[in-house]
C-alpha angles and dihedrals in degrees: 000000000000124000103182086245115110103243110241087247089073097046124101109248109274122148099260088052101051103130121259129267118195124211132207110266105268121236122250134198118225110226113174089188139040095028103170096255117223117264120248140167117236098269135193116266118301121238127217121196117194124157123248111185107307093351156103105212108188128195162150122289085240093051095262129117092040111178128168125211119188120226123220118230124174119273096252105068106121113253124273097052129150128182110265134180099022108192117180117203116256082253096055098230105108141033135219114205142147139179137250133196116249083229092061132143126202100280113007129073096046117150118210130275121270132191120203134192112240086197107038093022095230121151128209137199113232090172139353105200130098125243091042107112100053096092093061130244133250128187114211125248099264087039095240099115129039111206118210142168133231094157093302138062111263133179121207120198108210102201094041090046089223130124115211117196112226092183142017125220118176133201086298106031115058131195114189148136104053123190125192109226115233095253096049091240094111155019129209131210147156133265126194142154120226142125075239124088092210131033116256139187084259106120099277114011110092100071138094149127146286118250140181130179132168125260091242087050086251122135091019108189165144110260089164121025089198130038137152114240125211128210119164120119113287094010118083130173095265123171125213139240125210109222095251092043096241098116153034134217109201134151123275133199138017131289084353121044122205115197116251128190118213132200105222090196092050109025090227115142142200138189123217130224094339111213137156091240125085115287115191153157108031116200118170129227118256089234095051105232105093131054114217106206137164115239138189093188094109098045100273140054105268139161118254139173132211134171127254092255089055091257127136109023113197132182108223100192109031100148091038109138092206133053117269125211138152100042110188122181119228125243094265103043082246099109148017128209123199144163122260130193133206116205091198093064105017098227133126127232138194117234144168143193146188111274087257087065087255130124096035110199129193109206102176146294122318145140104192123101111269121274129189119194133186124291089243100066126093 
C-alpha cells in the first residue's frame, strides 16, 4: 500500500536512510528498588500549563502559584468549546494553542490554531479553519517555526506569517503527529493510509509508518515501514526525541505495542522491555539515559521507567489507586507529570511526582497530555 513517502529502499544511501537491522529484544532485569537515578543540577521551580475551559492555567509542579490566563478565540466558534493542545514555545514567550468542542470526534470540530505573546499579549492567527489543530503541533528547538498537522505536514514562520506545506496528504493517505527533533535537523511524523482520518483499535487501522522529512521538505522518507498508532484523548501518538537527536522511541506491533528505539543514523533497532501486555507513551529523560512509558502489564495502567539499554525496569506508581498514563519528564530530570484516571468518578487529573515515584501530587483536571514550560512564563 502506498504512503506518498519514498520507501528507504529507493533512496539513495544516505545515512538516514541505512536499512534497518533488527536485534533480538535484549533482556532486562526488573529492580523495584536502587535504580541509578539521572543526574540533575538544583533548578528553579518547575512550571506546569494545562487548559481549563477557556483557559491556560499555569503552576508549580507541587500545586502552588496557580495563575489563570484567558485565551482569546473569534466570536464564531460553535458553543460548548474548551481550549485543547496547549504548546509554549522553548523560550517561553508564546503560546500555541486551539478549541475543541466538548462534543468532538477524532478528527472534526477542531478550531485553528492561535499564537499568543506572553509578553505583549498579542494573539495571532496561524490559521482560521477547523479542523487544523487534530494532527498535533510542535514548536522547533530556537522558537522561530510551529509545526501542525491538517493531514498534512505544515510549517509555520513566526516572524514571516507564512505556512508553508512539506507534505500532502489527501482524504486516504494521512500525515500527522510531527515532532521537531532536539537539534532542529528533522521532523518526524506519521504516515498512514485509511478512509479514516485517525487511527483507530478497528483491525488495521492502527498501523503506519515512520517518517522524517527536513524542515525545509528536503530528504522526505521511511525510516520504519511498520509502526502502532495511538488515539485516544490525551493520548496522542507522540514520538519521542532523544535529547541528542539521534533516536527515536515509537510503538511497535499490533493489539499490544511494545516500545522500540531507532537509530536514525544507523537504522538498528531495538525493542524494550518487551511484554504481552500494552506498552505505551514513551517520553525520554533530559539527561538521556532513562525511557518514561504507560503499561498495563501489571493489570492496570501504571507509570514505569527503564533505562535506554532496556535495564532496570521500575514500576513508579505500584499502590495507585487510578490509572496512570502520559508520563513526561520535566526539564531537569527532577520530576514527572502524568495523567490519572479514576474510574469512580471517570475524570482525568493531572498529577506529578518526583522522578523515585515518591511525593504524588494532583494539580487539577485535565485531559490533555502533560507540558511543562519555563520558570519565566506566567
Amino acid at each position: 500500500t502506498s504512503t506518498g513517502v519514498p520507501s528507504a529502499a529507493t533512496l539513495a544511501p544516505t545515512k538516514t536512510s541505512a536499512p534497518i537491522v533488527t536485534t533480538e529484544p535484549p533482556t532486562f532485569t526488573l529492580r523495584p528498588t536502587n535504580i541509578p537515578a539521572s543526574t540533575v543540577m538544583p533548578t528553579p521551580v518547575e512550571r506546569l500549563v494545562y487548559p481549563e475551559g477557556l483557559s491556560a492555567v499555569f503552576v508549580n509542579s507541587d500545586g502552588s502559584d496557580r495563575e489563570m490566563l484567558d485565551l482569546p478565540l473569534p466570536d464564531s466558534l460553535p458553543p460548548d468549546i474548551a481550549i485543547q493542545h496547549i504548546q509554549p514555545s522553548p523560550t517561553g514567550r508564546y503560546l500555541a494553542f486551539g478549541a475543541v468542542t466538548y462534543f468532538y470526534q477524532p478528527g472534526t470540530y477542531y478550531s485553528g490554531i492561535h499564537i499568543m505573546d506572553l509578553q505583549t499579549g498579542f494573539v495571532n492567527s496561524v490559521t482560521n479553519d477547523w479542523n487544523q489543530l487534530g494532527g498535533g503541533t510542535s514548536w522547533s528547538p530556537d522558537g522561530l517555526n510551529l509545526t501542525l498537522s491538517n493531514n498534512s505536514i505544515v510549517v509555520w514562520d513566526k516572524d514571516a506569517g507564512q505556512l508553508k506545506y512539506l507534505t500532502y496528504g489527501d482524504a486516504h493517505l494521512h500525515h500527522l503527529y510531527p515532532v521537531w527533533s532536539p537539534t532542529g535537523e528533522y521532523i518526524a511524523f506519521a504516515c498512514f493510509e485509511s478512509e479514516f482520518f485517525y487511527p483507530n483499535n478497528d483491525p488495521g487501522e492502527s498501523g503506519g509508518q515512520l517518517c522524517l522529512i527536513r524542515p525545509d521538505g528536503s530528504e522526505l522518507h521511511e525510516i520504519v515501514s511498520s509502526i502502532y498508532l495511538q488515539y485516544a484523548e490525551g493520548t496522542l501518538s507522540r514520538f519521542a526525541w532523544s535529547p541528542d537527536g539521534r533516536r527515536l522511541a515509537y510503538l511497535t506491533g499490533e493489539e499490544s505495542p511494545d516500545i522500540a528505539i531507532i537509530n536514525i543514523e544507523t537504522g538498528e533497532t531495538h525493542v524494550l522491555a518487551a511484554n504481552p501486555a500494552k506498552d505505551v507513551n514513551p517520553d525520554w529523560s533530559p539527561d538521556g539515559t532513562q525511557i518514561a512509558f504507560a503499561s498495563n502489564r501489571n493489570g492496570r495502567d501504571e507509570i514505569f521507567i527503564i533505562g535506554v539499554d532496556g535495564e532496570y525496569l521500575v514500576n513508579l506508581t505500584p499502590n495507585s489507586k487510578f490509572d496512570n498514563f502520559s508520563p513526561v519528564w520535566s526539564p531537569s530530570g527532577n520530576h514527572i507529570a502524568f495523567l490519572s484516571f479514576d474510574p469512580g468518578t471517570s475524570s482525568l487529573t493531572l498529577t506529578t511526582m518526583t522522578a523515585d515515584g515518591a511525593i504524588p501530587v494532583q494539580i487539577g483536571p485535565s485531559g490533555s497530555r502533560p507540558v511543562w514550560v519555563p520558570v519565566e512564563t506566567p
